[in-house]
MARSE-834347 format. One record per residue (C-alpha): z, y, x. Coordinates in pm, whole numbers, plus 32768, in hexadecimal, padded with zeros to 4 digits. Layout:
# residues N
ZYX ...
//
This chain:
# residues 479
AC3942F930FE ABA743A12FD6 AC9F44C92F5D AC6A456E2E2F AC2846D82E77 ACF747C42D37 ACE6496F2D8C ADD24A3C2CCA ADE34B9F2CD9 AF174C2E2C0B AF964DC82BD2 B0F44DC72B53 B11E4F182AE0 B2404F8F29D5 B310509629A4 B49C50682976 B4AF4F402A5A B58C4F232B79 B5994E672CC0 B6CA4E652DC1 B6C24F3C2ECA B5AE4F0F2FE6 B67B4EE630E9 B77A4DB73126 B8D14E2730EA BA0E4DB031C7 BAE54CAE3107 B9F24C423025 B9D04AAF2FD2 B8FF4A352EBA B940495D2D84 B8C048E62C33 B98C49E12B5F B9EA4ACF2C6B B9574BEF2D18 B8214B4C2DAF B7144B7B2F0E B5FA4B542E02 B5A04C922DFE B5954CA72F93 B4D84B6C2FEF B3544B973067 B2B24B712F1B B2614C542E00 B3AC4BEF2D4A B3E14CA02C0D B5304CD42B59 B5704D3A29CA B6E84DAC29C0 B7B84D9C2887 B7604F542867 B6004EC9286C B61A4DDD2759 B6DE4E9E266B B5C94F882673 B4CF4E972604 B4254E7E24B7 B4524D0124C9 B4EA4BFB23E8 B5014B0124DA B4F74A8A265B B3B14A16264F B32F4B5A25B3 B3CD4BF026E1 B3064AFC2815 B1D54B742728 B1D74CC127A5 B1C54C6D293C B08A4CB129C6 B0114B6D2A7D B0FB4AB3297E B0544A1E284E B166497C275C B06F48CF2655 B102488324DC B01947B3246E B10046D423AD B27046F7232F B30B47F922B2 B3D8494E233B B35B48AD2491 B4194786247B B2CF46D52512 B21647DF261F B17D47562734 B1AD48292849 B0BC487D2964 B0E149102A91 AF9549732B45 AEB148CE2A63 AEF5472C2A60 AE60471728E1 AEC245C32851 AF74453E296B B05B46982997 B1B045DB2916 B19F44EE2A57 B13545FC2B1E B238471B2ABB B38E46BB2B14 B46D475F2A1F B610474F2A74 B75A478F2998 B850484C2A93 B78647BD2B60 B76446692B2E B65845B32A8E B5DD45EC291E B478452F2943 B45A441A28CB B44A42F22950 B324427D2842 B1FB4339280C B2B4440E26C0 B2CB454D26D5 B4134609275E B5204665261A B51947F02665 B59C484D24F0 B6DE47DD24FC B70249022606 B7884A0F2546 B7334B7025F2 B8B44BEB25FB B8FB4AE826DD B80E4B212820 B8954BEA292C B74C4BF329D8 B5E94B652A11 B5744AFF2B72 B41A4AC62B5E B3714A5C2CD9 B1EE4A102CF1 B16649112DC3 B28E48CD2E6F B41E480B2E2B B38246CF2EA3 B49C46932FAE B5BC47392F04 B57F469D2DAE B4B2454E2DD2 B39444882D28 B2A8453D2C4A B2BB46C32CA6 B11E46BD2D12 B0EB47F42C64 B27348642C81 B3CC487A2BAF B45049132ACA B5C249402AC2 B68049A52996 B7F449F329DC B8FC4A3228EF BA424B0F28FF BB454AE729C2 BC424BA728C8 BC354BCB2767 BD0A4CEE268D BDE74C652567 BCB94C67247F BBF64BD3238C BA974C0322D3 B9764B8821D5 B80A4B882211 B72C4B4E2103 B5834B7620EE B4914AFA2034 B32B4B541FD5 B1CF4B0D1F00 B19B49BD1E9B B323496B1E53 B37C49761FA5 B4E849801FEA B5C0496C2139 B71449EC21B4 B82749A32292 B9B549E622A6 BAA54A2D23BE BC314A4F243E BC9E4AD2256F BDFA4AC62620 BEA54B3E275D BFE04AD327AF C0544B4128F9 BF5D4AAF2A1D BEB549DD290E BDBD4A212833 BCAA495D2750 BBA9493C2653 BB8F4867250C BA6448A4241F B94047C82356 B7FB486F2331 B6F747FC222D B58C480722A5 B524483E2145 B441478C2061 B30C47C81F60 B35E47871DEE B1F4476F1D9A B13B460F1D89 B0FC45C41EE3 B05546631FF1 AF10467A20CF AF3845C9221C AECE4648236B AF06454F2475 AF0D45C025C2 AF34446D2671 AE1543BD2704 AEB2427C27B6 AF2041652706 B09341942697 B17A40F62595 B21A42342582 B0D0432B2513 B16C435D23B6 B2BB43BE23EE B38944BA2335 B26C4531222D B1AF44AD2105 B04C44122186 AF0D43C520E1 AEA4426820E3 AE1E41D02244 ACE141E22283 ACCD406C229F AE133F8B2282 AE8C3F4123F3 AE813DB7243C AFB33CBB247C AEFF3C2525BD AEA33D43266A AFB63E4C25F4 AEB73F38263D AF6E40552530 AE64413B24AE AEE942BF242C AEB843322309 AD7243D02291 AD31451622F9 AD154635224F AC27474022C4 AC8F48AA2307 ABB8492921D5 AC3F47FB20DA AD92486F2163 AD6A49F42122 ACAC498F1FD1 ADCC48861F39 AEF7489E2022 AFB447ED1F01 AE7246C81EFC AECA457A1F0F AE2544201EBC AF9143781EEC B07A44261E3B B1AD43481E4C B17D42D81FDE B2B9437B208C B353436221FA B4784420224E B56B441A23A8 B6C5445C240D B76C44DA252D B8D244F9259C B9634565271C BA83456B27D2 BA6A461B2926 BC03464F29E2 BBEB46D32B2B BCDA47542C3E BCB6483E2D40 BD9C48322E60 BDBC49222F75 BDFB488230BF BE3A4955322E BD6C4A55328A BC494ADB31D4 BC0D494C3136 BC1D48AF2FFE BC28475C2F82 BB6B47472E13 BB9F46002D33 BAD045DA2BFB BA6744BF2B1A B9C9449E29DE B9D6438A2881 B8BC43D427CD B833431B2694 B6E3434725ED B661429524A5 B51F4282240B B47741E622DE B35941E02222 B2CE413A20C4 B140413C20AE B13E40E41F16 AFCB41281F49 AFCD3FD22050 B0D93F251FF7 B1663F6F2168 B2E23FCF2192 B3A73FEF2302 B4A440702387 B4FF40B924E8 B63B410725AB B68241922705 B7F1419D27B2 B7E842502903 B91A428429DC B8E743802B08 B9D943C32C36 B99744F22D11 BA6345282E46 BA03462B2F29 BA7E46F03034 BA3548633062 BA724971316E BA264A833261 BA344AC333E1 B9D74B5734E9 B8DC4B15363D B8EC4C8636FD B8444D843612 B7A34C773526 B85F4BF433EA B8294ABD335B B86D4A803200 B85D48F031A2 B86947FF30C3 B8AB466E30FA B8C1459F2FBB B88B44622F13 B80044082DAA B83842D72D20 B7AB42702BB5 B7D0416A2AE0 B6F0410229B8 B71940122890 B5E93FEF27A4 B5CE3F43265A B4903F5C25A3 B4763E722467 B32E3EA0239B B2433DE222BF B1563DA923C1 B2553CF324C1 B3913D4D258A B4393DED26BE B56E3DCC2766 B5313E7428DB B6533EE429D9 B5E040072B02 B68F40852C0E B65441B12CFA B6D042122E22 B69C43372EEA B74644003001 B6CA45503080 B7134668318D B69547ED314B B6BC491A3216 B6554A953204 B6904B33331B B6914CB13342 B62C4D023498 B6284E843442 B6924F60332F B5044F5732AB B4A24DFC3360 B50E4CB432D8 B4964B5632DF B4D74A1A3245 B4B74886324C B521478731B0 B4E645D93182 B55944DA3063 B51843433044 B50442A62F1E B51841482EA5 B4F540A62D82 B5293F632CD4 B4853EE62B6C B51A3D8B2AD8 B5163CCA29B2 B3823C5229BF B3643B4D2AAC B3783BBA2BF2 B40C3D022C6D B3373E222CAA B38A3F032DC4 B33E404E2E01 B37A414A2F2E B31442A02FAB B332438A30B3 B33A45133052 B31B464C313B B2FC479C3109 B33D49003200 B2A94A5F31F6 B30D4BBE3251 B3534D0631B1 B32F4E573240 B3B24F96318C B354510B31BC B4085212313A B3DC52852FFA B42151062F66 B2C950A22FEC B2A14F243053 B1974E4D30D4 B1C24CF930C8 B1254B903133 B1AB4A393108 B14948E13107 B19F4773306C B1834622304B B1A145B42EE4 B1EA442E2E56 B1F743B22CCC B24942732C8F B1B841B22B56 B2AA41BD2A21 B2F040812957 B1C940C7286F B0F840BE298E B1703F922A14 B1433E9528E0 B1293D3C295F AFB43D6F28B8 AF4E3E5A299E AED63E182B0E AFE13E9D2C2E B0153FF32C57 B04C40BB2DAA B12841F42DD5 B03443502DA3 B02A43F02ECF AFCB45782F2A AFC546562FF4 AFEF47F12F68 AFB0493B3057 B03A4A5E2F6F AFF34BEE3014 B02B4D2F2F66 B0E24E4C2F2D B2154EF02E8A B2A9503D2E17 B3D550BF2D62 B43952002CF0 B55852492BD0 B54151442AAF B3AB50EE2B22 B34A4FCC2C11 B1DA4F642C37 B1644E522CFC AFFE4DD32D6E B0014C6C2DD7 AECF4BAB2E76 AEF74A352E22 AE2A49092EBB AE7B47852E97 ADDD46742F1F AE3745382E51 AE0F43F42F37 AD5742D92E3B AD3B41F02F8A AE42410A2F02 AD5B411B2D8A AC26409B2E50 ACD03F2A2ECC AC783DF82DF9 AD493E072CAF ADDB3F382CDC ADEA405B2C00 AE0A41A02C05 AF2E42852B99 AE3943A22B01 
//
């Protein structure tokens, strides 16, 4: 075994952020879009309330994950952030694979190597931002090596409606429109947001992608490839790149002008919460979610266009007892995902089904009013068809710690996982050699405190990335 050795060391510090209470409250079950444990399990969880937002001199969400400490969200392409690659504890290029990002949560990564659609998350609609380092392995699944990031929308909207509109130098222009309704126990959300768009002749590319991807030049004008990828291979080149002093020079630079790529999203996310006897509750969720991207390379002569389909169902069962003076709040659920991609471009095409399942059982347990600890486990499999022979893909993920707090809001924390990505559909081309499951294992330590509006945290982070599987005969590595 050779691991690969990463050492983080991360200070969260902000003022007008809040965390729930320190200590585990009676009667308290978790959820997606309700009143979470996030905020109580042994990690250095941080939380950005709606209070907390408002406040913010931001335009957008990704604006927003910019100003976490230990968080780096990167816009090096797109526009109002519709492109940021987001990195949790410092992955660089690989940190969309290793940054699980959810949607009330349930997935939002992708299952390609594109970048996560974060603009067409208007700010008026997030309840809350869960943000845990180094840990959600076992409660979330595959790809949370350097954590998750959980955005969570309102559970109740006023009768309401409202128009957002920015812009700024170079013709840039962006905005996005809402309505709002309540109606007894029911209550929703229908709005369209723009990302915006330059109205100048094209625009300097900075391409933060360094593996081979079909999808590299996504949702934003690009300059020309720096050499034209090739049918046999498919070994997809991105675009070339601009350095940071040609980009602060010309921002509005291009070589070609009329190359464009843009992307569209749309969601539809029901879910029902039932309460069942005692302090238990029975949550069913599922998701349709559609995504569309194309591109036309005038400068190559290349066009494509490529659609995913993804239907989620997300059963699971939460609740609270008791065991003598300990309580025990738990979680036992099952995810189930199903993916249809079509990818038709000049340089060949794709038709590819995946499946993943996964079942999972977490539990914090408060042994004391200041003492708490928690575990957890999940199993994933997954299936690839539609090139030759199915590829399979399982994991095994663990993670437990414990959190001790002294009075005055004062906690010391420790925790441990074991992390598992699977490769995505770009990574497992028929072109490529096979590809086993990432494994890792993270040991997060540190230390939080709260007082008012404040909450500062200072997380210790180490990972040790397994490349055992890399080093067998035609095998490759994840990273």
């Amino acid at each position: 075994m050779q691991p690969r050795h990463l050492l983080a060391i991360g200070l969260i510090a902000s003022s007008g952020l809040t965390l729930a209470d320190n200590e585990i409250k009676a009667v308290k079950v978790s959820g997606a879009s309700h009143p979470s444990l996030a905020g109580e399990l042994p990690t250095g969880t941080l939380t950005l309330d709606r209070e907390t937002l408002a406040s913010m001199p931001a335009s957008n969400l990704t604006e927003v994950l910019d100003t976490v400490g230990g968080l780096q969200a990167s816009q090096l392409f797109g526009i109002n952030g519709s492109e940021a690659s987001l990195d949790l504890l410092g992955f660089g290029a690989t940190a969309n694979q290793n940054t699980l990002i959810l949607f009330n949560g349930r997935r939002l990564s992708n299952i390609d190597l594109a970048s996560p659609f974060l603009s067409g998350i208007p700010l008026a609609a997030i309840e809350r931002i869960e943000i845990l380092p180094g840990a959600g392995a076992a409660l979330y699944g595959n790809g949370a090596v350097g954590g998750v990031i959980n955005i969570i929308t309102r559970r109740r909207y006023e009768n309401s409606a409202g128009l957002e509109v920015n812009g700024g130098s170079y013709g840039t222009l962006g905005g996005s429109g809402y309505a709002t309704g309540q109606q007894g126990n029911l209550s929703g959300r229908r709005g369209h947001q723009h990302p915006g768009q330059r109205r100048v002749p094209g625009q300097t590319t900075r391409c933060a992608i360094t593996a081979p991807s079909p999808m590299c030049a996504t949702r934003r004008k690009v300059s020309k490839p720096t050499s034209p990828p090739a049918a046999k291979t498919r070994n997809w080149a991105c675009p070339a790149v601009a350095t940071d002093a040609q980009f602060r020079n010309d921002p509005q630079g291009t070589d070609t002008p009329f190359d464009d790529a843009e992307q569209d999203n749309y969601w539809l996310m029901p879910g029902l919460r039932i309460a069942l006897r005692g302090n238990t509750a029975l949550t069913l969720e599922a998701s349709k979610r559609r995504q569309q991207q194309a591109f036309e390379y005038v400068s190559s002569g290349s066009v494509g266009e490529t659609v995913v389909e993804s239907i989620s169902v997300t059963p699971k069962l939460e609740g609270q007892h008791t065991t003598g003076s300990a309580v025990h709040n738990w979680t036992l659920g099952l995810d189930l995902n199903e993916y249809d991609y079509d990818s038709q471009t000049s340089f060949g095409d794709r038709e590819l089904e995946q499946s993943q399942r996964a079942w999972y059982l977490h539990n914090l347990v408060s042994l004391t009013p200041k003492l708490s600890v928690s575990g957890g486990a999940r199993k994933l499999e997954s299936t690839l068809s539609g090139e030759g022979q199915d590829k399979e893909q399982d994991g095994e993920m663990y993670e437990g710690g414990i959190r001790y707090t002294f009075t005055g809001n004062l906690a010391l924390f420790a925790g441990a996982q074991r992390s598992v990505r699977i490769a995505n559909v770009d990574e497992l081309s028929p072109f490529n050699p096979p590809i086993d499951p990432q494994t890792g294992k993270g040991y997060t330590a540190g230390a939080s405190w709260s007082q008012g509006r404040q909450h500062s945290t200072l997380t210790f982070w180490r990972a040790e990335i397994d490349k055992r599987d890399c080093l067998r005969p035609n095998r490759r590595c994840l990273w």
